[in-house]
N, C-alpha and C positions, 0 to 999 in steps of 0.2 A: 092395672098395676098401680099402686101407690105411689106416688114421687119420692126422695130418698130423702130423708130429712138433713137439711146444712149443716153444716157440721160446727296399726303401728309398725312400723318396721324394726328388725330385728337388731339390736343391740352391737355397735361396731367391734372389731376387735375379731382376732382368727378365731374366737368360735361361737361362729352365729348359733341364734335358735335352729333347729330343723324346720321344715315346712312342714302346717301342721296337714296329717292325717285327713284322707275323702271324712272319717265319720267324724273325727274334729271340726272341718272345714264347716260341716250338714250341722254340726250341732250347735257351733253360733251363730250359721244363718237363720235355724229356723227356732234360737232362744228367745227369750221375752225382750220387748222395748228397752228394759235397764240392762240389761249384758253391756260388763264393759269389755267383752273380747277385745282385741284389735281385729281381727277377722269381721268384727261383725260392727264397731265403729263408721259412721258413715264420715265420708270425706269433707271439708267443710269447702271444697269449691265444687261452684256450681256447672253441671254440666245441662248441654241441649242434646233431645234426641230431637232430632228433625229428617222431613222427609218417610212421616208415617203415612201411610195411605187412607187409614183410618182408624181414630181413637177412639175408643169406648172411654169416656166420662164418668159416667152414672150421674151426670148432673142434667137435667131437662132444662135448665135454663140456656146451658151452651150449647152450641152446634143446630143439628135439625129438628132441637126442640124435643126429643122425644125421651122417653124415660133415661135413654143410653146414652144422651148426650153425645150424640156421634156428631166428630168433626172430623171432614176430610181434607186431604193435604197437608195436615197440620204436626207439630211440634208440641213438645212437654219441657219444662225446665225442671230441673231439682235439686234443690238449695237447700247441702246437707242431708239429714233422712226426710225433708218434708217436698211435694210438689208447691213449687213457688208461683207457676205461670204453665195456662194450656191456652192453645188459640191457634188462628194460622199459620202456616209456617212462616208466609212472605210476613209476620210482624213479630216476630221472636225477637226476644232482646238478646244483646250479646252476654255472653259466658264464657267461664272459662274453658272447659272440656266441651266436646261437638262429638254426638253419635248417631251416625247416618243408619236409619231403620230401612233402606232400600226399599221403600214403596212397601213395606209393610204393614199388617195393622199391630197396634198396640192396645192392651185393655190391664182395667186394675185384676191386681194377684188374687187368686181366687181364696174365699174365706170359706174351708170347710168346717161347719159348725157342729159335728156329729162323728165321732169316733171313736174308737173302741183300740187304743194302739200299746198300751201297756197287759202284754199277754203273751205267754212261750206256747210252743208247739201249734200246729196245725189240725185239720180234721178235713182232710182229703177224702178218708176212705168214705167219711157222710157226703160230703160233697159227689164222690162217685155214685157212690149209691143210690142217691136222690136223684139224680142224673140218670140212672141205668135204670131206676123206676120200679128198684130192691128196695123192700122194707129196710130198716138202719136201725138197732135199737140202743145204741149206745148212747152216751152219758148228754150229748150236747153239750151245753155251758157247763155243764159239770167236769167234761172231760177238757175242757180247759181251764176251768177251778185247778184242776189237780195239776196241772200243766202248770201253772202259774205258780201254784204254791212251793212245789220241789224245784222254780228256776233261783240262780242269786241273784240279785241286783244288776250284777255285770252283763248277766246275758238278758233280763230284761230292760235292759240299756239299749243295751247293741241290736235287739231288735226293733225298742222304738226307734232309734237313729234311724237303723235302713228304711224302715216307711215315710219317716220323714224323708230321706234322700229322694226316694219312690216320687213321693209327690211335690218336693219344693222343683224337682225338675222339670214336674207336668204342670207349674204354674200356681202350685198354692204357695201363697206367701201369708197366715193366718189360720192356724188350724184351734181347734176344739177337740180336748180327749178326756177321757172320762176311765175312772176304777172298776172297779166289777167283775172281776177274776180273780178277786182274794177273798171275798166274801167273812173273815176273820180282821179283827182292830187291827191286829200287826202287818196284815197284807195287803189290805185297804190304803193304810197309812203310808207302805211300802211305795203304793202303787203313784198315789198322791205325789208324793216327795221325788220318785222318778219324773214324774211328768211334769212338774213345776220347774223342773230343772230346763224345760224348752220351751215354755208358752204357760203365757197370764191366765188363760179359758182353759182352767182343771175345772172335772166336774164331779161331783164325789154320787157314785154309783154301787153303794152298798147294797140295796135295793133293787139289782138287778133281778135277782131269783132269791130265794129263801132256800138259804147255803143248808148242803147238803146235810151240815151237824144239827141243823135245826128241823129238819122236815118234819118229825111229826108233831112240833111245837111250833107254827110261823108267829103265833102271836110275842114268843118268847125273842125272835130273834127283829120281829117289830122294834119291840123295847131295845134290844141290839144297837140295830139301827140308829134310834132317835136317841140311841145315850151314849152308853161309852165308846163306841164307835163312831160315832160324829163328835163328838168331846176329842177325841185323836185325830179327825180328817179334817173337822171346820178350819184348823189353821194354815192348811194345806192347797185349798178349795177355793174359788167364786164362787160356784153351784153347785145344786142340788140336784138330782135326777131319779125317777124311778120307775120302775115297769108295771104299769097301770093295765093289766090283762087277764083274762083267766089262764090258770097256773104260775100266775105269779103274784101282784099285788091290786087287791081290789081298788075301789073309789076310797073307802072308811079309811085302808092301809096305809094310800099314796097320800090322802090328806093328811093324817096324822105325818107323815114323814117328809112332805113337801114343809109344813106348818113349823114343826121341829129345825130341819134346815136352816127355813127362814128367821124365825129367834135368832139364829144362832150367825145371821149376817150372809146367809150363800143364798142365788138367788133361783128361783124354783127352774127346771124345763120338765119335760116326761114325754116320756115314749108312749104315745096313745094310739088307740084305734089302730093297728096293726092287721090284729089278726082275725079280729070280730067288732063290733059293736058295742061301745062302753062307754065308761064317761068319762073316761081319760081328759079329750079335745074341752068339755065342759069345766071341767077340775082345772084345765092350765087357764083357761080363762080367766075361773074366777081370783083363781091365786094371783093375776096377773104375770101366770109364765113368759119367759124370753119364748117357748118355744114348743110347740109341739109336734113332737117327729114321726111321721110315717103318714098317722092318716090318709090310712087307705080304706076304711068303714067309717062314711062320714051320714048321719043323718043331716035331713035339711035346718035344723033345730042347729047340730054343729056347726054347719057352714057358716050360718049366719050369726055364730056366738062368735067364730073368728073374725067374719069381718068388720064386726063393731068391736073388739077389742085390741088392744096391740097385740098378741099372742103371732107368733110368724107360724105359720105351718111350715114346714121343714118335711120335704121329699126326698126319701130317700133310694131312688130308683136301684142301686147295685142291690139291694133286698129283694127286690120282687127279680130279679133278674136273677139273682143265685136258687133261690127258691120254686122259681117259676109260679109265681103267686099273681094274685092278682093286682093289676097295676093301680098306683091311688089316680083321681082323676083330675089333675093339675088345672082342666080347662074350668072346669066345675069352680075351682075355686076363684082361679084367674079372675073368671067371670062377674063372679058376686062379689069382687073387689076385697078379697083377703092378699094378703102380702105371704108370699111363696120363698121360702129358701130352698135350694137343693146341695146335697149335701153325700159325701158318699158310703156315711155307715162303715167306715171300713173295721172290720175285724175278724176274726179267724171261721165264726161258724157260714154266718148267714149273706154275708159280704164282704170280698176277702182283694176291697180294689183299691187303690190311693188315689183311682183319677177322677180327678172331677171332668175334666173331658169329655171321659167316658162316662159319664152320668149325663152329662150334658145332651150327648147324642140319644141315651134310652131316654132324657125327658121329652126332646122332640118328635122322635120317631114313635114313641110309645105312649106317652102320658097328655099329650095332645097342647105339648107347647109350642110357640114359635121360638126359634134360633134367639132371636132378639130377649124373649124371655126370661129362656135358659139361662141366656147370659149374664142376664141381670139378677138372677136367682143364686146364681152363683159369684155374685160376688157382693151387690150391692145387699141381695137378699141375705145373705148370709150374715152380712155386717148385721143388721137389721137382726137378725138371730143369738149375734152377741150382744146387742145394743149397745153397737162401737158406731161412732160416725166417723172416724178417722184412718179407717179402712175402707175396700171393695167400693174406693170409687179416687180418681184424677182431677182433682178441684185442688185450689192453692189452699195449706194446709193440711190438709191430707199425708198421712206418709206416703211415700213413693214408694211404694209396693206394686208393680206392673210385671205385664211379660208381654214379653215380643214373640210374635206368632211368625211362622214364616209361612204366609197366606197374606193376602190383601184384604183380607174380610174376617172379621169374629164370626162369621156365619159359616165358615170351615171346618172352624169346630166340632158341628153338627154333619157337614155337607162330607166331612170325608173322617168318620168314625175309625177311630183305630190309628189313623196315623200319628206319630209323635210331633205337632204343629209346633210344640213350646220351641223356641229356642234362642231366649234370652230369658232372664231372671232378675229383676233387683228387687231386693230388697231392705227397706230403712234406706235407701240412695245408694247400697253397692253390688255392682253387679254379683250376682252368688251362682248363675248357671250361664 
């Protein structure tokens, strides 16, 4: 594994504001760094949490030296939304607020770099289906194209909010979501303009499949793509994304549309090697992608392009687990010294989870990680997938983005799947769970 690179109250008078609303509360905790909510404001005094049993870091310089930076017995300050000071407890400086972790561990907020959260209705009956081991012929992405296009704005709201709520509670404080259920300029745009509304890592995903109006012209709705539809999304967007597969967009396709992006200021990732063998993993390389996600058909020619590039692989175990597919093989890359994010793919068809926890535990039990890993895939990795340094790790400077486990070990995570461990939250310095 890689080392992790350095880096209001309410108005007096007899009629107060109301308190605001659970999806109010979830939508300026998990809004971008400028939100000037008062909800989501951090405090400007400094509090101690002390009395952790053990911190996950992600710095290898502090603690037992190792990638996780684990210190035990120890304490965190946070001065404002940034961590000011980590180290032992018996040398903590005084502060103003004091929050006893009871022999808890504590580690930074998990960074899900891969998501799919702006999208109405569901596809259970494929889900069963696929499951009961029945042929299914229905529309897949399509039948959430169409889902997505007949929802308003409001209700594609109200269900990103709930997946955020979903997951700021199981500990991500950083997520990454991406368009690609409106497959149309106005829905695309649509979808963009929702999702900026809660986080800086929009990712513009036109290029998810070749929208249903286009099928028997892909090359017309290529041009789509890389013009007036990115002409309406680029001001919306960081990044670029596309699905680099057969049935969807070749190598010639994703270049031309990664390339187009980039002009245009967004910064390339792509969905490679999924479901066969292709050149996806080589194409993020050379564009120098943030990232390439799934790789789970890696030739040895791949492995090795990732670990000489920055490009992060990004594993996305809740996919092969909803599909019962075949698992990517995390040790494989581990090994040859590529940098691993995990991440949980959440969206309606093919992975339908918010938790990264719960990815956590299939990457151990299943993809041939250790705990210690995982953990660092998901959060340090993850950063590493945005090319944020000021995330998915407890170093001064940093934002104070943690959660509090009620377990004495980040290795719980793994060790007891399915239990809800999370229970504390902050993030930017205020408690939000």
């Amino acid at each position: 594994m890689k080392p992790a690179r350095p880096p209001a109250p309410p108005a007096p008078g007899p009629d107060p504001e109301p308190e605001p609303t659970a999806d109010q509360a979830t939508k300026d905790a998990m809004s971008s760094p400028t939100t000037d909510s008062p909800a989501h404001s951090a405090s400007t005094a400094s509090t101690l949490i002390t009395n952790i049993a053990a911190l996950v870091t992600n710095d290898p310089s502090l603690g037992d030296g190792s990638p996780l930076g684990l210190i035990q017995d120890a304490a965190v300050v946070i001065d404002g939304d940034r961590i000011a000071w980590t180290g032992d407890q018996s040398k903590a400086p005084a502060t103003d607020n004091r929050v006893d972790a009871g022999g808890r561990a504590v580690i930074p907020g998990f960074v899900d770099s891969h998501s799919h959260l702006v999208f109405a209705g569901d596809r259970t009956a494929e889900f069963n289906a696929r499951m009961s081991g029945r042929a299914y012929s229905a529309g897949g992405i399509r039948t959430t194209v169409a889902a997505t296009r007949a929802a308003t704005d409001e209700e594609l709201e109200a269900n990103l909010t709930r997946y955020l709520r979903e997951a700021l509670r199981q500990g991500t404080t950083t997520f990454e979501t991406k368009s690609g259920y409106g497959l149309t300029v106005e829905d695309e745009a649509r979808a963009l303009r929702i999702a900026a509304r809660h986080t800086d890592e929009v990712t513009y995903l036109g290029a998810h499949i070749v929208s249903p109006d286009h099928a028997e012209d892909p090359a017309a709705y290529v041009a789509l793509v890389t013009g007036e539809m990115l002409d309406a999304c680029a001001p919306h967007a960081r990044w670029i994304d596309v699905f680099c597969e057969k049935g969807a967009f070749d190598g010639d396709q994703a270049r031309a549309i990664l390339t187009a992006g980039r002009a245009r200021g967004l910064h390339p990732r792509i969905h490679a090697n999924q479901l066969s063998y292709g050149p996806g993993v080589q194409l993020a390389v050379e564009l120098d992608a943030a990232s390439a996600d799934h790789c789970t058909h890696l030739t040895d020619a791949d492995v090795d392009a990732l670990a000489h590039g920055r490009t992060v692989a990004t594993l996305l175990p809740g996919a092969e687990f909803s599909t019962r597919a075949e698992w990517p093989d995390a040790r494989r890359l581990l090994d040859a010294g590529v940098t691993v994010a995990l991440s949980t793919d959440c969206n309606p068809g093919s992975s339908f989870t918010s938790s990264v926890p719960f990815c956590v535990a299939l990457a151990v039990r299943d993809m041939g990680m250790t705990p210690d890993e995982a953990v660092w895939s998901a959060t340090a990795g993850g950063a590493r997938a945005l090319r944020r340094d000021d995330v998915g790790r407890l170093t001064p400077g940093a934002y104070a983005d943690l959660a509090l486990l009620d377990a004495p070990s980040h290795v719980h995570l793994a060790y007891r799947p399915g239990v809800p461990l999370v229970t504390g939250v902050w993030r930017r310095g205020v408690r939000v769970v």
